[in-house]
C-alpha positions as CSV (number, residue, x, y, z in Angstrom):
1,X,14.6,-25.8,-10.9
2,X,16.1,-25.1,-14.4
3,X,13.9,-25.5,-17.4
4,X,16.3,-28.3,-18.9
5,X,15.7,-30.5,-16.0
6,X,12.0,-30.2,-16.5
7,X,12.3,-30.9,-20.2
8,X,14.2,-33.4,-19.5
9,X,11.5,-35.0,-16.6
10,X,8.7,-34.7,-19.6
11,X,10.2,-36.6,-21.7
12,X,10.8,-39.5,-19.2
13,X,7.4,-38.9,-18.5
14,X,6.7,-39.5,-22.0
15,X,9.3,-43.0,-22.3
16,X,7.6,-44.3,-19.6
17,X,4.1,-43.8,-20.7
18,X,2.9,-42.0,-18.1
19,X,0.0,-39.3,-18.5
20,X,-1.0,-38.1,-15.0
21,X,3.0,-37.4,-14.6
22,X,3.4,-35.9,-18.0
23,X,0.6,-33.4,-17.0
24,X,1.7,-32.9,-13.8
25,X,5.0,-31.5,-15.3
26,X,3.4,-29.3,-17.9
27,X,1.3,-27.7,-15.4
28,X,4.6,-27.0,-13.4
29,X,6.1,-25.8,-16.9
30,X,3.4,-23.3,-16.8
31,X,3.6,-22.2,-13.5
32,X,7.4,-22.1,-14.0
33,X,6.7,-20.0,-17.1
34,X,4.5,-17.2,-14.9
35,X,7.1,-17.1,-12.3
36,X,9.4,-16.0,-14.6
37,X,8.0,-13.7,-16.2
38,X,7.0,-12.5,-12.4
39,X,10.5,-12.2,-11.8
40,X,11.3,-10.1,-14.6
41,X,8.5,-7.7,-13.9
42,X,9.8,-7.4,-10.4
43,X,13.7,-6.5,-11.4
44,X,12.5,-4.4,-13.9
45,X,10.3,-2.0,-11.5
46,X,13.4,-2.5,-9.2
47,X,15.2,-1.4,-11.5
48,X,13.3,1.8,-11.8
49,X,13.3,2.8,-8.2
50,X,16.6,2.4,-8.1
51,X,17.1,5.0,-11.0
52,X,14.8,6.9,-9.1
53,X,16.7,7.1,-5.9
54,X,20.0,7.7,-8.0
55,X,18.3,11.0,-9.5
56,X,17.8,12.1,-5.2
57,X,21.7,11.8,-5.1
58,X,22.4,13.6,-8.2
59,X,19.8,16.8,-7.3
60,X,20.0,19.5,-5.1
61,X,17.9,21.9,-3.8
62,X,19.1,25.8,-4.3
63,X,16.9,29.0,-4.3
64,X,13.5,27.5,-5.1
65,X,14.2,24.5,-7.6
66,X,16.4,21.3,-7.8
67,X,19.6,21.5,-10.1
68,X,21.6,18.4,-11.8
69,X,25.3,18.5,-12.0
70,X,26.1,17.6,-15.4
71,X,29.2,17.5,-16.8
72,X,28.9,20.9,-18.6
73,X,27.2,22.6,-15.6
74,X,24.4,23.0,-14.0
75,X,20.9,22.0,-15.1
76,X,17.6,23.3,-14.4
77,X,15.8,24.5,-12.4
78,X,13.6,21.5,-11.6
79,X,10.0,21.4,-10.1
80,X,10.2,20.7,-6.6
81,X,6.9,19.6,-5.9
82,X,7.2,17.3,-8.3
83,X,10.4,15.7,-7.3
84,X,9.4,16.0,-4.1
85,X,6.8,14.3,-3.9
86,X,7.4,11.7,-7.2
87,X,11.0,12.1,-7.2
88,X,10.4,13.3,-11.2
89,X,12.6,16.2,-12.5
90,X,10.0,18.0,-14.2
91,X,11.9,21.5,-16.3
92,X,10.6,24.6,-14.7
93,X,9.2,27.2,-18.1
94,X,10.4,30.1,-17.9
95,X,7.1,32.5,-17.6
96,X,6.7,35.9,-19.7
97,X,7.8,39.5,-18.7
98,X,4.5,40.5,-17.8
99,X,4.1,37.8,-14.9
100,X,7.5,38.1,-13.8
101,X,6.2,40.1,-10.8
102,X,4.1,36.7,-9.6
103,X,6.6,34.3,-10.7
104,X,9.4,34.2,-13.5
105,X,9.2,29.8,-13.5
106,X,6.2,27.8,-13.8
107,X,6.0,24.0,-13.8
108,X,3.8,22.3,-16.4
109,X,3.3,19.5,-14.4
110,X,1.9,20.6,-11.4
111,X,1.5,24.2,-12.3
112,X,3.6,25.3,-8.8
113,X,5.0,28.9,-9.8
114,X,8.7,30.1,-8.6
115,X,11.5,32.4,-9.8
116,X,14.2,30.2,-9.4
117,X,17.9,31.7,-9.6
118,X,20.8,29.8,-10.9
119,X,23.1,28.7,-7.9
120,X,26.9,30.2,-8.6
């Protein structure tokens, strides 16, 4: 039901003098109100999944991290715990030269440690 239609019902509500049908209607305003504001919620966080599951298509797993395509290359390297699991892509730091024997990446997120190598 469109909102002019009900507007338009309240005020014939009104005409004819009619309070239990005039109430009626502004309760169903109300309601109409929440519903819409519902539904906007809803696309919005539908929205957001979709961007999220447009990110899996766009990643790809190489050597220990995910990578973007961009336009001017390859970005990265990318946590994959984090994507994995959240589908969020979290920017490996790059560790000091003293740890490089553990790891030479480290998420900041998660705190998952990698050494990562660029794909060719």
């Amino acid at each position: 039901m469109e909102i002019n239609v009900l507007k338009d019902l309240l005020k014939i509500a009104k005409a004819i003098n009619n309070f239990e049908l005039n109430q009626k209607l502004m309760e169903l305003q109300q309601e109409l109100m929440q519903l819409q504001d519902e539904n906007r919620t809803l696309k919005d966080r539908v929205r957001e999944l979709q961007d999220k599951c447009n990110k899996s298509e766009e990643a790809r797993w190489a050597d220990d991290a995910y990578w973007v395509q961009k336009a001017e290359g390859l970005d990265g390297p990318f946590c994959t715990g984090c994507f994995d699991t959240n589908k969020q892509l979290v920017r490996l730091t790059q560790m000091g030269e003293v740890f490089h024997d553990i790891a030479t990446h480290r998420c900041p997120s998660c705190h998952q440690h990698c050494s990562p190598k660029k794909p060719e």
